[in-house]
DRENKOL-343111 format. One record per residue (C-alpha): residue number from 1; x, y, z. Coordinates in pm, 1 decimal, m for minus. Example, Ala and Ser with C-alpha at 12.3 -4.5 7.8 and 13.67 -1.06 7.14 Angstrom:
BEGIN
<rec num="1" px="1230.0" py="m450.0" pz="780.0"/>
<rec num="2" px="1367.0" py="m106.0" pz="714.0"/>
This chain:
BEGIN
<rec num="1" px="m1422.5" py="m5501.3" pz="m2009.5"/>
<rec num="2" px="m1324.4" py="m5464.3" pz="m2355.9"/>
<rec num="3" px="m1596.9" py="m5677.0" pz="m2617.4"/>
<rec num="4" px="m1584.0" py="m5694.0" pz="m3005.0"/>
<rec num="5" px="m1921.8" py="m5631.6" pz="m3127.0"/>
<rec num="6" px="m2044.5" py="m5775.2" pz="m3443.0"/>
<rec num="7" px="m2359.5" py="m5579.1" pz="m3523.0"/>
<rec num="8" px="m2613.4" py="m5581.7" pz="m3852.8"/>
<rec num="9" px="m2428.3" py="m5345.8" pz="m4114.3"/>
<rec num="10" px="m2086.4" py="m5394.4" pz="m4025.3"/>
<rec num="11" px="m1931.3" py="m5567.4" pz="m4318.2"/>
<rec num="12" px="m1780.0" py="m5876.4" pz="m4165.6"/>
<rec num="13" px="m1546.3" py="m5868.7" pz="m4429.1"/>
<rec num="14" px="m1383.8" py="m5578.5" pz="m4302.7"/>
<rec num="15" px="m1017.9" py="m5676.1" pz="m4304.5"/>
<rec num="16" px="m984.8" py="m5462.5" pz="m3994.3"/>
<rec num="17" px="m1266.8" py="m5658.3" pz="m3785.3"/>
<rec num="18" px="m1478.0" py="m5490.9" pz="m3582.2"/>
<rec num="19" px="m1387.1" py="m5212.5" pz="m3339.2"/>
<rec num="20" px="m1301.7" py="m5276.5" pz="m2972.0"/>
<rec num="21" px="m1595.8" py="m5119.8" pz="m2749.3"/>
<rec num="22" px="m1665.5" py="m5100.1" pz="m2362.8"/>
<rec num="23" px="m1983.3" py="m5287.0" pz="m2316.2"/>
<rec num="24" px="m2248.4" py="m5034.9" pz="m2274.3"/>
<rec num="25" px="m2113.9" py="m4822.6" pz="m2551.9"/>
<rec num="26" px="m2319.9" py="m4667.2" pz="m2871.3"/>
<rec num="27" px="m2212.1" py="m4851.8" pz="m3159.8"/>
<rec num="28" px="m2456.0" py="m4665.4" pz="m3399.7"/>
<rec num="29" px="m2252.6" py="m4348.7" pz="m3263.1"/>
<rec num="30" px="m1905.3" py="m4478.1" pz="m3351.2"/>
<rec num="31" px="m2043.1" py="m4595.1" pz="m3702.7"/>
<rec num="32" px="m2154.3" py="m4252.3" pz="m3738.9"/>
<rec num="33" px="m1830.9" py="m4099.9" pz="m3633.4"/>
<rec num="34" px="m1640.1" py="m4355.7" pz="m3860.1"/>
<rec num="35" px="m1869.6" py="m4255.8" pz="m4149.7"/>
<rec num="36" px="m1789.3" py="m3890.2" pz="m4139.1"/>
<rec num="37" px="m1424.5" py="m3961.1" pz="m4107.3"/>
<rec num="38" px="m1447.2" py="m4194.6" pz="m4397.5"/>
<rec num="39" px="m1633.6" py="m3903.0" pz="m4645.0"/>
<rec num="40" px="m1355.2" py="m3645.1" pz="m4529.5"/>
<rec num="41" px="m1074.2" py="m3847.2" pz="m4602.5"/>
<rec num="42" px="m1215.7" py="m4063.8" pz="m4875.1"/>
<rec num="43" px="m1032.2" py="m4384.1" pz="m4833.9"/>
<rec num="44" px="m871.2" py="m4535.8" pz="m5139.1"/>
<rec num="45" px="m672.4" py="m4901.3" pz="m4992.3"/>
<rec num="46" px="m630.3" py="m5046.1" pz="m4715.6"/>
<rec num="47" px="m364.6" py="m4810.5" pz="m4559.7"/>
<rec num="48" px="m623.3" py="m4525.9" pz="m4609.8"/>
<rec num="49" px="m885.3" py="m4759.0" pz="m4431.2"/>
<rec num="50" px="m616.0" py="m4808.4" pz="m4125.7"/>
<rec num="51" px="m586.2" py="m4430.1" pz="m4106.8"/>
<rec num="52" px="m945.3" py="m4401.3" pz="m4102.2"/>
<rec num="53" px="m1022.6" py="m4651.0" pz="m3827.7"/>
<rec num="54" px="m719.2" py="m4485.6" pz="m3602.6"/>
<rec num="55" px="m838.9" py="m4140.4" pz="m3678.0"/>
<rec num="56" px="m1225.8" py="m4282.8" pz="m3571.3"/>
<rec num="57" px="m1034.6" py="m4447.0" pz="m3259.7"/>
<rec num="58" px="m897.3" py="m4147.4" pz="m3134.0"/>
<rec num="59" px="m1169.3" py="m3966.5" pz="m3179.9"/>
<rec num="60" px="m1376.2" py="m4213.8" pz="m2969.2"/>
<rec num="61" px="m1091.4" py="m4223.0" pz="m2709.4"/>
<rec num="62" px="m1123.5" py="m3859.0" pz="m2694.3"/>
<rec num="63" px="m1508.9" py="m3925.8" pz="m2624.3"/>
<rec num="64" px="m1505.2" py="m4174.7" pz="m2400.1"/>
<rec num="65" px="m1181.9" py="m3971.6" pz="m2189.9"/>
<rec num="66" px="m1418.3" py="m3671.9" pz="m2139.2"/>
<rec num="67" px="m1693.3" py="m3884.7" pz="m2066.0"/>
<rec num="68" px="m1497.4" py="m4035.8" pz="m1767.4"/>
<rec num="69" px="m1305.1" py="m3743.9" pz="m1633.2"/>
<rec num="70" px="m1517.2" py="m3589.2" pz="m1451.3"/>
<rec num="71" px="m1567.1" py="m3951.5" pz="m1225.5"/>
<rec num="72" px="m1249.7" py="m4022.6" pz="m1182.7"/>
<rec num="73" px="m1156.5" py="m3715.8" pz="m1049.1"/>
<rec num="74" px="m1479.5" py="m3735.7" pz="m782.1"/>
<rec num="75" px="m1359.4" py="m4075.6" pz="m749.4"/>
<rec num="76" px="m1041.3" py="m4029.5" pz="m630.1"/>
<rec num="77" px="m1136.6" py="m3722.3" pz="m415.1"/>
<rec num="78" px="m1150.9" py="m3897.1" pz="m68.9"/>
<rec num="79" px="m796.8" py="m4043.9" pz="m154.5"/>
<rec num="80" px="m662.5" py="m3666.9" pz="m228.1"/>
<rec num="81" px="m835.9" py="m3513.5" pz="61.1"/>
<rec num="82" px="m632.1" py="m3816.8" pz="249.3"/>
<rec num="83" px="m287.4" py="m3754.1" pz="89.4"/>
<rec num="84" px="m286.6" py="m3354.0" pz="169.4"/>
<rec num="85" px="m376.6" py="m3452.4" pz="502.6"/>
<rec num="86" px="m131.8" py="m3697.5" pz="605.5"/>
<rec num="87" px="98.3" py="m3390.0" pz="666.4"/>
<rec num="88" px="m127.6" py="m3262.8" pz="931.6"/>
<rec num="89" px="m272.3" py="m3599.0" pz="1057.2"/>
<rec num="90" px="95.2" py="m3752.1" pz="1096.8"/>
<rec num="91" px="m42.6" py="m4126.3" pz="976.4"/>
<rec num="92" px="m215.8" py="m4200.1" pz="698.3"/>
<rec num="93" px="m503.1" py="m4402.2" pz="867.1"/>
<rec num="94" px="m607.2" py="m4074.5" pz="1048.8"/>
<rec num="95" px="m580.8" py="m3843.0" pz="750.4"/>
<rec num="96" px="m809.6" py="m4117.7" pz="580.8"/>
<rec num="97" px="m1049.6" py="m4141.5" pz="887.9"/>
<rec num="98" px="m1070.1" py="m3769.5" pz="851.4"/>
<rec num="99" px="m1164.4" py="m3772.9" pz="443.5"/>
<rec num="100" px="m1420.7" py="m4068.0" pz="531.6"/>
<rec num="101" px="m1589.2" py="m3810.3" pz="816.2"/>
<rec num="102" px="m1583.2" py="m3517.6" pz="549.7"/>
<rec num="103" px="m1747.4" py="m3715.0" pz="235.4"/>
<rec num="104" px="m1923.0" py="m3930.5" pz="495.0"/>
<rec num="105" px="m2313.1" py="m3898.3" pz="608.3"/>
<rec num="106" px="m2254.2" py="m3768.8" pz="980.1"/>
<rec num="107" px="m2293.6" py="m3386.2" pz="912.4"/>
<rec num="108" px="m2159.0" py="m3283.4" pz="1249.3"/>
<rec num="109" px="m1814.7" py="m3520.8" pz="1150.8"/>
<rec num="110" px="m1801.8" py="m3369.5" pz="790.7"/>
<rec num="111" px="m1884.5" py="m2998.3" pz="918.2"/>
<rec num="112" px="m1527.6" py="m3052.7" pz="1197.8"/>
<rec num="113" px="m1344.4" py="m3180.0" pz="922.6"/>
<rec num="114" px="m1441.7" py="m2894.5" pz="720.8"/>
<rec num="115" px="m1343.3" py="m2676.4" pz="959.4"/>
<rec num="116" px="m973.3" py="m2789.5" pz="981.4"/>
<rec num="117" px="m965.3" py="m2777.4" pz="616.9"/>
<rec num="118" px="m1063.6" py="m2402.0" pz="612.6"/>
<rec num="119" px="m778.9" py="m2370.1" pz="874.5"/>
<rec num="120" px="m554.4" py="m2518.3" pz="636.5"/>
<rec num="121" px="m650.0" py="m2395.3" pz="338.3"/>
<rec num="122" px="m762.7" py="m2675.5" pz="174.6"/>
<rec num="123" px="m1026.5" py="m2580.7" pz="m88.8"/>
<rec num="124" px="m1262.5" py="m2800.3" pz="m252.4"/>
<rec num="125" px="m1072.7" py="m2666.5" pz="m592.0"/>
<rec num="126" px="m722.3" py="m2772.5" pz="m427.2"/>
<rec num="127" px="m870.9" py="m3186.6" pz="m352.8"/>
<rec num="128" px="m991.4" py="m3167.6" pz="m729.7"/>
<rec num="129" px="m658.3" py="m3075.8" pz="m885.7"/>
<rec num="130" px="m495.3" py="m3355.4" pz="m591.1"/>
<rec num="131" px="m722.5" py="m3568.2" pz="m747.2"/>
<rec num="132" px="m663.8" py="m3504.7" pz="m1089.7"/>
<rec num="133" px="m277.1" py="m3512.2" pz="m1037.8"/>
<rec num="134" px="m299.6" py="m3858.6" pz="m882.5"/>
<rec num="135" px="m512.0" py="m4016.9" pz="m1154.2"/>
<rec num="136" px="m304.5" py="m3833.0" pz="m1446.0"/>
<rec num="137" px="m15.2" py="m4028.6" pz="m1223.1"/>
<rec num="138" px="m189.7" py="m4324.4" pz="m1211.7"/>
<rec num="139" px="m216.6" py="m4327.7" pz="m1551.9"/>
<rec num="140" px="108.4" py="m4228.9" pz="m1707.3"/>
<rec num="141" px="247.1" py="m4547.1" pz="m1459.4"/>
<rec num="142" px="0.3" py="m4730.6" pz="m1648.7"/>
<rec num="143" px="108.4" py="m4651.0" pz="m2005.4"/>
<rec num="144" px="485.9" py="m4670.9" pz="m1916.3"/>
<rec num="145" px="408.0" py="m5070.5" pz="m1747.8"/>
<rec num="146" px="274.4" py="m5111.3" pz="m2119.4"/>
<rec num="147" px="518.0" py="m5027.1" pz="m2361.1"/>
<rec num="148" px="827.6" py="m5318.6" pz="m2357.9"/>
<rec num="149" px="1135.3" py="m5369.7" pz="m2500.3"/>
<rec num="150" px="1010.6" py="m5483.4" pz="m2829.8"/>
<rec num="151" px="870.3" py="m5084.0" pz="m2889.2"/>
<rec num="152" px="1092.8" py="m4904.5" pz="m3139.2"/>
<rec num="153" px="1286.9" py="m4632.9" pz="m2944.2"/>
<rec num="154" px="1130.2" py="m4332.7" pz="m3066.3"/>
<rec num="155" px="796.7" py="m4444.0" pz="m2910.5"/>
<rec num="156" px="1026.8" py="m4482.3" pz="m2535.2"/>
<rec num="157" px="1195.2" py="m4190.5" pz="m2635.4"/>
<rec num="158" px="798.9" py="m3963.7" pz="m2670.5"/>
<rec num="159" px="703.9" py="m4169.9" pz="m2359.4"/>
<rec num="160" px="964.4" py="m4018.4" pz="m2182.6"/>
<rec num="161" px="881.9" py="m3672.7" pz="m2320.8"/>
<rec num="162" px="514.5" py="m3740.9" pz="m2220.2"/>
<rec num="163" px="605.4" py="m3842.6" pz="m1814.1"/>
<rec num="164" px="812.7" py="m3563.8" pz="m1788.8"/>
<rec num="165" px="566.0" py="m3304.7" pz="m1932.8"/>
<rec num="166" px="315.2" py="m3474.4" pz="m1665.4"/>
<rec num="167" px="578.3" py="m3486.9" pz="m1392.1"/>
<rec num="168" px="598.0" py="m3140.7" pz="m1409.8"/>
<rec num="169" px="180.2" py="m3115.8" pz="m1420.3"/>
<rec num="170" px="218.4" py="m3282.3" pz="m1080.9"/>
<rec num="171" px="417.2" py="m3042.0" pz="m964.3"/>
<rec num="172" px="218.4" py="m2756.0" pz="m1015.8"/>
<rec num="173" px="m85.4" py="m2910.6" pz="m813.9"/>
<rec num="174" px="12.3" py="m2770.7" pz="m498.2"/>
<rec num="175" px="42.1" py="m2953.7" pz="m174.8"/>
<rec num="176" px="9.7" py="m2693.1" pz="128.4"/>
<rec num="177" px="303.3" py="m2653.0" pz="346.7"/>
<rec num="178" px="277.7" py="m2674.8" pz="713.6"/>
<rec num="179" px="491.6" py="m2495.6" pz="983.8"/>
<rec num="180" px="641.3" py="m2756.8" pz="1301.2"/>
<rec num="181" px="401.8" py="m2539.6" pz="1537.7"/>
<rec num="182" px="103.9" py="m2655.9" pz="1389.7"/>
């Protein structure tokens, strides 16, 4: 949930209003951020005010990105695990019965599960970079559903660049191959 927050010190006539937060976010810690940006670049009008608020937004972005990685990736782990085991499993609703025994609480169904993986050579490195691939997927499809018809066409035209620099991230997050034997 995105929330404007109006706090003591922030001059309310600010003709860029205040910035957009997550609730739960420091807003003494973007100020600060904001403040340093403002004494390096030394704003002069109001175009030089817009640069410093997007330079103070992307650092923030940056910020809140790292901040976030880390759980989605753990997040979407059980889904990974799933996807590179659909090719063994044969249906989906086994290869995600298998993830929920691995990151589940029965240690003798997680330790079985484990097991096959090691057969397969499914490393706990191999479901983080799944996972990572899937939410960097996730979110590319995201960005493209945002940008319409009314964007100027060099902003499609680095969108594009961007999904196919990712498309070929996804493609070197391997998925391991099986033989018909198996």
């Amino acid at each position: 949930m995105v929330i404007n927050i109006k706090k003591p010190g922030f001059a309310s006539s600010d003709p860029l209003g205040p910035p957009c937060l997550l609730s739960g976010e420091n807003f003494d810690l973007y100020q600060a951020i904001q403040t340093d940006v403002e004494n390096l670049l030394m704003p002069k009008n109001i175009l030089d005010r817009m640069t410093v608020r997007d330079c103070t937004d992307k650092i923030w972005e940056g910020l809140r990105y790292k901040r976030i990685e880390a759980q989605l990736i753990d997040a979407g782990r059980p889904a990974a695990l799933a996807q590179l085991l659909r090719p063994i499993k044969g249906y989906i609703e086994m290869a995600e019965q298998a993830a929920k025994n691995y990151y589940g609480s029965d240690v003798k169904k997680s330790a079985e599960v484990k097991k096959e993986l090691l057969e397969y050579g499914i490393t706990d490195d191999l479901i983080r970079a799944k996972a990572l691939a899937m939410q960097v997927h996730d979110l590319v499809r995201g960005s493209k559903s945002n940008i319409d018809s009314r964007t100027e066409p060099e902003t499609h035209a680095r969108f594009k660049t961007g999904s196919h620099l990712i498309r070929l991230l996804l493609k070197v997050v391997p998925v391991p191959s099986f033989s018909a034997d198996c």
